[in-house]
N, C-alpha and C positions, 0 to 999 in steps of 0.2 A: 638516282637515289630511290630505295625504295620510299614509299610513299608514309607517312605518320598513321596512326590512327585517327578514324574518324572521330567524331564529337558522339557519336553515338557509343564509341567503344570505350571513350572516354569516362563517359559517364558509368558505363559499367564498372571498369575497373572503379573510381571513385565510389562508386555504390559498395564493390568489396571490400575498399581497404577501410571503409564505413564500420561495416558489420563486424570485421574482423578485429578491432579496435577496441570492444565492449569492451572490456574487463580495464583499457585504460580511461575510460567515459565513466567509469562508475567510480572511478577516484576522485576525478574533476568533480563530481556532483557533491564534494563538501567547499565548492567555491562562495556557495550560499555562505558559508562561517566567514571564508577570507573576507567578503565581502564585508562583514560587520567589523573584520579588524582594519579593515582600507579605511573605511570611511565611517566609522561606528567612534561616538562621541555617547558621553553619559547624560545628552541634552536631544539627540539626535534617536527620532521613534522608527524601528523595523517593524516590519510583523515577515517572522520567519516560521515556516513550516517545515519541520524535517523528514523528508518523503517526499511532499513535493518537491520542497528547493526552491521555496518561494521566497521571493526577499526583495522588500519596499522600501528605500530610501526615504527620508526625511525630504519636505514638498514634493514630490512625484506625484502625477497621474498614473494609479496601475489599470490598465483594462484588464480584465478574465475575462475570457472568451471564450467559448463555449456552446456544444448543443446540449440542449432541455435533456434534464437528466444526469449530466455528467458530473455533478456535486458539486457544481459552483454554489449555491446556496448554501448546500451544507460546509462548505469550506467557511463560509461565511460566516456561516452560526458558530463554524468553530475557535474563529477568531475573535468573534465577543463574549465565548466562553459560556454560549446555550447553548454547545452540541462539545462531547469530549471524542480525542481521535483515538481510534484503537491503537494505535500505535507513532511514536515519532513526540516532537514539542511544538510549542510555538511560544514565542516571544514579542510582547505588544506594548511599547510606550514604557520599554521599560522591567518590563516582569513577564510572567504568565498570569493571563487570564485570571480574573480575582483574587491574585497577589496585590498585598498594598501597594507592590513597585510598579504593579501594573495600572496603565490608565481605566482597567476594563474592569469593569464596570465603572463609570464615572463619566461626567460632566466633558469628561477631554475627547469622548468619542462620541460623533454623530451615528448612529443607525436608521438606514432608512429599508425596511423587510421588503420583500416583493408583495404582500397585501397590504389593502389601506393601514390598516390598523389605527384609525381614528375611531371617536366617537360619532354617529351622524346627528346624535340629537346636538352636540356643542354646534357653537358658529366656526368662524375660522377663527375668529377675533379669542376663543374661547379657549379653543385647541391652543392657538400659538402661546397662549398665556398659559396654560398648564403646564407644556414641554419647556418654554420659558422658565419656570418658578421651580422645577424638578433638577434644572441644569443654574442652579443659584442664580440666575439672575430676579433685580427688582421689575415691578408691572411698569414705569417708566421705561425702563430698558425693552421693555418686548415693546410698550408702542413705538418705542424711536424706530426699529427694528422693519415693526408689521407693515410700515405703509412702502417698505424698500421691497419689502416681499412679495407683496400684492400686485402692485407696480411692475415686478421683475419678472415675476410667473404668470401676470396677466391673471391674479384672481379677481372674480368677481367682489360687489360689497364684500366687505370682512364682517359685518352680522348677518350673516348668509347663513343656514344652516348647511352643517357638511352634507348631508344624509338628500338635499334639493338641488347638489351639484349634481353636473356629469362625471364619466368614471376617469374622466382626463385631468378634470380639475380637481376630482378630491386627491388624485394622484399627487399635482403640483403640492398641494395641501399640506399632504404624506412628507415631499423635500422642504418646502419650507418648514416643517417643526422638524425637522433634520438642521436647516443650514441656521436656525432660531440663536442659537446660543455658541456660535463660530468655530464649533470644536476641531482639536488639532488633528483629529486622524475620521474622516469623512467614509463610511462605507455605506455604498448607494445601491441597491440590490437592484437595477433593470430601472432606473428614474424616469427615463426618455420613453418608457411604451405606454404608446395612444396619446403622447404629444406632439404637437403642432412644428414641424420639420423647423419654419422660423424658430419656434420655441426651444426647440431644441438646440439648436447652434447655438443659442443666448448662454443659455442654462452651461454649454460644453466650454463659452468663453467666461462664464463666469469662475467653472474650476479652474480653468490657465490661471484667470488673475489671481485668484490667495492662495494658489499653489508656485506664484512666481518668485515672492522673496522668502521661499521654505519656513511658512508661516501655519500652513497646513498640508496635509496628507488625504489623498484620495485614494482611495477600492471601489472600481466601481463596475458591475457585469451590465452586458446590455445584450440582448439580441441585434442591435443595429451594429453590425461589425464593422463600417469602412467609418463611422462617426468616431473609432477609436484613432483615427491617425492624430490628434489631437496628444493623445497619451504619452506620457514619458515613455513609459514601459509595457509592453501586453504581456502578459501568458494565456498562451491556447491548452486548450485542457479538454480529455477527451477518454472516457472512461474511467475518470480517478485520478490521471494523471496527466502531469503538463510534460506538451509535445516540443514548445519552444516556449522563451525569455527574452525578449528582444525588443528592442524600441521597433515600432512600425516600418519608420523607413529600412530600416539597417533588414529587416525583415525581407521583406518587398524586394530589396536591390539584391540579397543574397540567393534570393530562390529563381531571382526572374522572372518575376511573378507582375501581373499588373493590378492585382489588388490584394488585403490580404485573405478573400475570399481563398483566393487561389492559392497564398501558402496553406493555409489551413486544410486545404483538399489535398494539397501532396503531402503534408505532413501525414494525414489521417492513413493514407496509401503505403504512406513508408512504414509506418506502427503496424499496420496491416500484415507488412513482409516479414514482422516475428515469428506470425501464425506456423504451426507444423504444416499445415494442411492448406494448400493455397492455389485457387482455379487460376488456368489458365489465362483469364482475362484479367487479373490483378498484376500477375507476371510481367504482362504489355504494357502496363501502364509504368508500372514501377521503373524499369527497365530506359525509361526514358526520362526520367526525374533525376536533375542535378541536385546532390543533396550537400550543402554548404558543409563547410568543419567549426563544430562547433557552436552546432546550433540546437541539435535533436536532444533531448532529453533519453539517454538508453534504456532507462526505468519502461520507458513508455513504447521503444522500438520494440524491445526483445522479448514483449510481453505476451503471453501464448493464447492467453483466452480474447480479447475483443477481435472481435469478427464481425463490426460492422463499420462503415464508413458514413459520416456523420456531418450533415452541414451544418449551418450557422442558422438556416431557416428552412429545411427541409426535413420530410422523415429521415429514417435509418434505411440504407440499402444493403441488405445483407451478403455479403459475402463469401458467409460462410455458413455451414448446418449446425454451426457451434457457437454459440458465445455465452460468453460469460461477465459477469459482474466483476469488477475491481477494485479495491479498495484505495480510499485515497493517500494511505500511506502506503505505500509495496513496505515487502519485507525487505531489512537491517540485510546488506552486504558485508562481509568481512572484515572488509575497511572501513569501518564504524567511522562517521565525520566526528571532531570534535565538540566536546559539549559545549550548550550554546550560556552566553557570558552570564555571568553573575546577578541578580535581580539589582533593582535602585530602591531598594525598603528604604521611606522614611522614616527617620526615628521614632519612636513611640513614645508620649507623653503619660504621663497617669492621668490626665484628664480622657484620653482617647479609651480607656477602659470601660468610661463610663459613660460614651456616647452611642446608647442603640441606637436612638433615628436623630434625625438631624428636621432640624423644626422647617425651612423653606418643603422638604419633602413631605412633613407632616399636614403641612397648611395647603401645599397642593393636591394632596391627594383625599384630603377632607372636603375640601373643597370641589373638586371634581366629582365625589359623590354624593353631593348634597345638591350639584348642581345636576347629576343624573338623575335624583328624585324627584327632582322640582319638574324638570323635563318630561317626565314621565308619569304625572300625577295621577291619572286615571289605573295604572298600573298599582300604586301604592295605595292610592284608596281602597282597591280591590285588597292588596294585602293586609292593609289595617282594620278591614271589614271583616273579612275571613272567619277569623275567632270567634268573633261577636256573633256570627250566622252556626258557626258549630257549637258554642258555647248556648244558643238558645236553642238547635235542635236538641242538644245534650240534654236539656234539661225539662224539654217540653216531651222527650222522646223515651227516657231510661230512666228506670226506677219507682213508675206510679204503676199503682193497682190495676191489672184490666179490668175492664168493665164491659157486660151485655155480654158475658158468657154461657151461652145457653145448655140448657138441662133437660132432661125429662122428668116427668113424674109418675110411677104406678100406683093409685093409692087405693088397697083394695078395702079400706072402710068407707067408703062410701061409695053409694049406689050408681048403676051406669049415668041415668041425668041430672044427678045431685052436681051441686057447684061447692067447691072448696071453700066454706067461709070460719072463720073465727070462732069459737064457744066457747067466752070465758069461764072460771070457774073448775074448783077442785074436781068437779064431777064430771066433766067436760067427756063428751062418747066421740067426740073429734082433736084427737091435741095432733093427730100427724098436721090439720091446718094451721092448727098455732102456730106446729113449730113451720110450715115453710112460710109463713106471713115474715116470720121473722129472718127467715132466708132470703124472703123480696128485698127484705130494707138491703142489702149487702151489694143489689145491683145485678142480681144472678137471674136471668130470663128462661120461666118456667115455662113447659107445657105439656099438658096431661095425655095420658094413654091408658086404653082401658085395661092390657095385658104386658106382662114382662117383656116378652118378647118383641113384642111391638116397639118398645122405648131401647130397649140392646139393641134394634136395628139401625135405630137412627143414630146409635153410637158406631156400629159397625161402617155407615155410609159418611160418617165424618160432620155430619147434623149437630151432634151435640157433643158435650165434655164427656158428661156421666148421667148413668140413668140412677134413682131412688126405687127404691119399691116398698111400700108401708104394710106390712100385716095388715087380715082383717081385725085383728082384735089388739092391735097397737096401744088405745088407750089403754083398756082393764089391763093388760100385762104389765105396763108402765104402771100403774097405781097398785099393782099386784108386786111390784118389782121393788117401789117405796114402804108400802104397808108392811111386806113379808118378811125381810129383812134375810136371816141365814136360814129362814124353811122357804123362800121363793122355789115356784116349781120349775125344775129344768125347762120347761115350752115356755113359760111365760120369761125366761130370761131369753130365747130365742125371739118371739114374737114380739118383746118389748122394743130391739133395736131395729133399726133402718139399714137395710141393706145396700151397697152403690155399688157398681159396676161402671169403672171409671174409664177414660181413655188418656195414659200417662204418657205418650206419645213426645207431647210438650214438657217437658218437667216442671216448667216455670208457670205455667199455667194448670199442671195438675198440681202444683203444689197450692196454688193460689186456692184453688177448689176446696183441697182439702183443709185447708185455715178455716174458709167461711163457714163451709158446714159444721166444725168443730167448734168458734164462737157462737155462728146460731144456735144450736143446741145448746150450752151453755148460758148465754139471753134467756131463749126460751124456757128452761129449763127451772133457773132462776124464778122466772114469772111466773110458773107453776106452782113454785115450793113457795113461791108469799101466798097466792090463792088459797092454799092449803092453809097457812099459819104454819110453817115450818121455817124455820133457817135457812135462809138460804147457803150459808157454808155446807150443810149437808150434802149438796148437790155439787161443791165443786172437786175438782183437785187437789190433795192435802198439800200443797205448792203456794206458798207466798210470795208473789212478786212485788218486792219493795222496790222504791225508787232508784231508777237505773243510778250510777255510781258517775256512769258519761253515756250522752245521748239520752234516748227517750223508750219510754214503752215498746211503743209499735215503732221499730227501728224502720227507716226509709233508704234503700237501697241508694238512692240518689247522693245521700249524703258519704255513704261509704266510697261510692265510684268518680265521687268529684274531683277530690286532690288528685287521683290520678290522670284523671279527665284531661284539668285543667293543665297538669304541668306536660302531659302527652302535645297536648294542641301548641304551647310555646316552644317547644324544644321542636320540632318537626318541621312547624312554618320556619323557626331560625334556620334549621335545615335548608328548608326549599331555598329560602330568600341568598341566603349566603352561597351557597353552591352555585345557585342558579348567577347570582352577581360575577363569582367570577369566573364560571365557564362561559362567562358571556364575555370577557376580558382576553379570556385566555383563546378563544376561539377566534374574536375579532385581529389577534396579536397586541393588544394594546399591552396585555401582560408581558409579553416577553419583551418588550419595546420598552418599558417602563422601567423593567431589571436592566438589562444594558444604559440605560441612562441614570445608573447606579439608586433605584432604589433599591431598599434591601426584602428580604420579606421578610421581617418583623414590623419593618415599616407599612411594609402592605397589609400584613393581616391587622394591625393596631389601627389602621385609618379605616378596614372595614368594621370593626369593632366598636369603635367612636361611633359610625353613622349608620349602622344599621343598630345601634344599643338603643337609638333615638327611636326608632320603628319597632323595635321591641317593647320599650316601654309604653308605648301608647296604646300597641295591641294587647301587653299586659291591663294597662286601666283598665279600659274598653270589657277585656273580659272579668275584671273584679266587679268589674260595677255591675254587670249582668248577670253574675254568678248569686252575689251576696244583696246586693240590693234590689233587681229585681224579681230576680226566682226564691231568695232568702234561703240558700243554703245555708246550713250551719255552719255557725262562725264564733267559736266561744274562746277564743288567744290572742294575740296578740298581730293587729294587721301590721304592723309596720316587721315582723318576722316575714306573716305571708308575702305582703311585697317582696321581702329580701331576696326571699326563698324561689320565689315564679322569677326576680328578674337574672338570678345570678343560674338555673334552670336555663331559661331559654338562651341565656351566656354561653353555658356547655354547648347547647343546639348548633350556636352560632361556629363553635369551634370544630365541632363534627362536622358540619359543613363546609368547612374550611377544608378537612382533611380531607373528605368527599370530592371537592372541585383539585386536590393536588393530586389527589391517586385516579383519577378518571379525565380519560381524554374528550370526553363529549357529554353530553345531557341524557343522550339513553342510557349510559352506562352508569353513569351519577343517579338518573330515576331508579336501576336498578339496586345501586347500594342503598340509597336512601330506603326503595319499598320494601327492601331485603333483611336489614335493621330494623323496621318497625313494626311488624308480627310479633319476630322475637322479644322486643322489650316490651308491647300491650300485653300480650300473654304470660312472659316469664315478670314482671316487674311485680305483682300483685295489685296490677289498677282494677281488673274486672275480675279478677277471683283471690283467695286468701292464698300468699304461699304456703303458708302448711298445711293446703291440700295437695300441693303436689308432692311428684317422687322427689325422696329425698337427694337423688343425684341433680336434679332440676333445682332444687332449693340452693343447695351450692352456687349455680351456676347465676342465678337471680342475686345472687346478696351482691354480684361483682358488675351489676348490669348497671349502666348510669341511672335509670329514675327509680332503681332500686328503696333505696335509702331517702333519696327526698319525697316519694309518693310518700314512704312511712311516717317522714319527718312533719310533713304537710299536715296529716290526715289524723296526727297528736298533736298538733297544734288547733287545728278546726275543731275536731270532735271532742279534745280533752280540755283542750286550754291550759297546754303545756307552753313553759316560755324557755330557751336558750341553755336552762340548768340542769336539762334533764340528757340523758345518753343517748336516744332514740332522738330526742331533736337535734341535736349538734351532731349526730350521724349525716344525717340527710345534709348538712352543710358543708360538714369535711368531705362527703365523697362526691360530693359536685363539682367541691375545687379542686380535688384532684383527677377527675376526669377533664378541668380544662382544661389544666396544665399537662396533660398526658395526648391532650390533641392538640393543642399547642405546639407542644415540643415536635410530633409526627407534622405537622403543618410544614413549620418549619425546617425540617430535616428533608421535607418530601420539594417543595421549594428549593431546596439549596442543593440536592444532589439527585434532583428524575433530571436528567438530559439523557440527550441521544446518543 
């Protein structure tokens, strides 16, 4: 008789009749659906993915398996409903993903992320109590709870701070406010890395036990791949896609494999033989690989781009000059599987309309950040300080007179060793001294030169402001200029005035220049014409200046640039403080952690609102009391407006910040919105100059700026002592509140749909 085929040729054929099979293998991949009509109850939780073909029975252990990279994580985030799939569904406890039929977001799923995502400044005792009171239970209920925990994970004390653990124990930390509140569908991102082998085996018999009488459901990936025989069920996954579905053993005995390191290796080889392009040395291996029926996933075999072969704990060894990325759904087949069943909506109450937050969420997450500022007081002092330090540079700094600006003086009436002194009297052969005596008083630092030139020099070399230069015959022209009346002679109206050659470089200090010298001469001038017996009206300006109507004579800049000042410095720090809070959340995972254990974000952004309102208000006193009572800005309206006005002001801040820390993935990018927003409103708002000096395309663009309207509304209310019944004031009110409610709304909407 001739002789059979060998086992070698065996397996070839078997390898062909493999490949050749596709197109019946891609029909079978809607068994994921049967599956939920076998055994699928309207009490009994899946989580099914269409693409992968993933599908979890009610009590199972599922291991994903997997190398770094291959989207187990993200499969993850996509089944709590913080990453969406390009393409395909899933179905969890019920519904999809923050459908009310779904458990997800909610109390009934545990998530445990691959980062800590604790706080390190809480204790354990602190943490378990907040994930505790987030997932309804009472503070009885977590301590019955914490000492089985402690106990069971080998934590240290439980008022331990997290932040003075090792990176093993605040791991444990991380599953216990996972395993806290017993929920029915368990997803453990990697639990077991950098724990204690003993530890681990505890940890893997505790999921058997409440996963024994289909009480709970386990997801759990690990790098330790033979710790999954334990598992109801594995999926191996590799590039996007899963390679096999199989309980462990059934795994192992089918491939002949002695661990399932080893199926994992042949699987990754056979995925490999999709490739168009394929060396030699893949050929040999392949070639001797028995490949089970019914076990390969075909999405994953016949797949053209991975081109590398991937272990469980090593790099990638490439295979090929090609690979490419995969997505974790492939594309929809002709034979579309059918659609996946009906959600479980519970019925809707009219009370549920009117349930934004729910009060245990509200008291824990109140609580938790009041318990982060206690923790962190040296940090909050500094923020409640802040103001108070700007608020007194502001005022020690902007808006007073300079002083000790220096001058020259040419005065050619008097002689080279004469000294500049006073000679009262109508008849006076010196009044150019009069008048600069009367220029000392103003604070202006004179000093003499014998020629023009000489004093333009020191203006040229940056020495002084402006130089003067006096005629020799200044007085007579001057009392030739009084006496003569309409026959004064043309020189003597030249030689009566003061010539100055200024340096206007500064505007603000030339202008300041040119004030003084125009009231000194005026003073002076005045004192003249009494010497005389004349009027002093003769000598002024035909200009009556009555009593300002609001504010004062000598207007003080300081008082124009304060409301804006003041509401710049609340609204900004609200800025800093709020952004910075929760891209500190959001970066540690404690945000995303928090949303899967169904808080909502309006929940979130109202508990930051509560307790940084508290931090607000204090830094608002703080700077009233510095503003008005120690530097005595003007203040002529009505304080309990101003209060309203700075605190519902740094409210908007607080909500811009908000919006800041949802559109921005990190703090450089957040500093840059933040510093990127605040040029633009100092300079277009009208804090440090009037808008209608700007172009009138700019003035548009300012009336729509947030401290637009309340700089103006502030700044009638101090300077006028306008109250609430005037248009200009309840301006500044109404577009603050609708600037909150405009970042609000983006807050929210930016929370509820940025995923991946």
């Amino acid at each position: 008789m001739p002789e059979g085929p060998s086992d070698l040729e065996l397996r070839r054929r078997q390898f062909k009749a493999q490949m050749s099979t596709v197109q019946t293998r891609r029909q079978q991949a809607v068994c994921v659906r049967r599956a939920y009509k076998r055994y699928g109850t309207k009490s009994n939780p899946y989580v099914i993915l269409d693409g992968l073909n993933m599908t979890v029975p009610k009590g199972a252990i599922y291991g994903l398996l997997g190398a770094s990279g291959c989207g187990k994580t993200t499969l993850l985030n996509c089944i709590v409903g913080r990453k969406r799939l390009n393409s395909g569904e899933i179905w969890v406890l019920g519904g999809t993903p923050g459908s009310r039929g779904s458990g997800v977001p909610g109390p009934r799923v545990g998530y445990m992320p691959q980062e800590i995502a604790l706080y390190g400044e809480f204790t354990i005792r602190e943490t378990l109590k907040y994930f505790g009171w987030i997932s309804g239970m009472t503070t009885q209920q977590v301590e019955d709870k914490l000492g089985f925990l402690v106990s069971f994970l080998m934590l240290p004390d439980a008022d331990r701070l997290v932040k003075n653990l090792s990176g093993g124990q605040q791991r444990r930390v991380s599953l216990a406010a996972t395993l806290i509140h017993e929920p029915e569908l368990l997803i453990l991102d990697e639990p077991t890395v950098g724990v204690d082998p003993l530890l681990r085996q505890n940890i893997w018999n505790h999921l058997v036990e409440i996963t024994k009488h289909g009480r709970t459901t386990v997801i759990i990936t690990t790098h330790y791949i033979d710790e999954t025989r334990q598992a109801h069920l594995i999926g191996l996954m590799r590039g996007g896609y899963f390679l096999a579905e199989e309980s462990p053993e059934r795994l192992i005995s089918q491939f002949g494999a002695e661990s399932l390191e080893d199926v994992f290796l042949k699987l990754s080889v056979i995925q490999n033989m999709g490739k168009r392009r394929r060396s030699s040395i893949l050929q040999g291996v392949t070639e001797t690989i028995q490949v089970p029926s019914g076990t390969i996933n075909e999405a994953a075999v016949i797949d053209d781009e991975v081109g590398e072969i991937s272990g469980e704990f090593g790099d990638n060894v490439s295979m090929s000059s090609r690979g490419g990325r995969v997505s974790i759904a492939p594309e929809p087949t002709e034979n579309a599987p059918p659609e996946l069943p009906p959600e479980e909506e519970p019925p809707m109450t009219f009370a549920d309309y009117f349930k934004i937050v729910k009060l245990n969420h509200m008291r824990a997450l109140i609580w938790k950040n009041f318990l982060w500022m206690w923790r962190n007081a040296p940090v909050m002092a500094f923020i409640i300080g802040l103001p108070v330090v700007q608020t007194i540079l502001f005022c020690l700094s902007i808006g007073h007179d300079p002083t000790g600006l220096p001058l020259t003086v040419v005065n050619y009436e008097l002689d080279q060793s004469e000294v500049c002194k006073v000679t009262p009297g109508c008849n006076s052969t010196r009044l150019s001294c009069n008048y600069l005596h009367f220029l000392k008083n103003r604070t202006l630092e004179l000093s003499f030169y014998e020629n023009e030139e000489e004093g333009k020099e020191k203006v040229r070399h940056g020495k002084a402001w402006a130089t003067l230069v006096f005629p020799s015959n200044f007085s007579d022209s001057l009392r030739s200029r009084i006496n003569g009346g309409r026959s004064v002679p043309d020189w003597d109206l030249v030689t009566s005035s003061v010539a100055v050659y200024q340096d206007k470089s500064n505007e603000n200090i030339g202008s300041y220049i040119q004030r003084d010298l125009y009231f000194a001469f005026e003073d002076f001038f005045k004192d003249y014409l009494s010497s005389c017996n004349i009027d002093t009206k003769v000598g002024t300006i035909p200009i009556r200046w009555e009593t300002p109507v609001y504010g004062y004579g000598n207007p003080d800049f300081t008082d124009f640039a304060a409301p804006g000042v003041i509401l710049t410095i609340i609204f900004f720090l609200a800025v800093a403080l709020t952004s910075g809070a929760m891209l500190l959340e959001r970066n540690e995972g404690i945000l995303e952690r928090s949303l899967v254990n169904g808080i909502s974000g309006i929940e979130l952004l109202s508990s930051h609102v509560i307790t940084q309102f508290a931090v607000m208000f204090g830094q608002s006193a703080m700077v009233l009391i510095f503003s008005f009572y120690i530097f005595g800005i003007t203040q002529n309206g009505n304080l309990l407006l101003v209060i309203i006005l700075i605190v519902i002001t740094g409210l908007c801040g607080m909500c811009f910040g908000f919006v800041v820390a949802c559109s921005c993935d990190n703090e450089r990018s957040a500093t840059y919105m933040a510093m990127g927003s605040f040029l633009p409103i100092v300079m277009l708002c009208g804090i440090i100059w009037p808008i209608e000096a700007m172009h009138s395309i700019l003035q548009w663009i300012s009336y729509v700026l947030p401290l637009t309207k309340s700089t103006e509304s502030l700044r009638c209310i101090l300077a006028r002592g306008w109250g609430i019944g005037t248009t200009e004031v309840y301006a500044g009110f109404v577009s603050t509140l609708i600037w909150i409610v405009v970042f609000l709304t983006i807050s929210i909407l930016l929370l509820k749909f940025k995923k991946g």
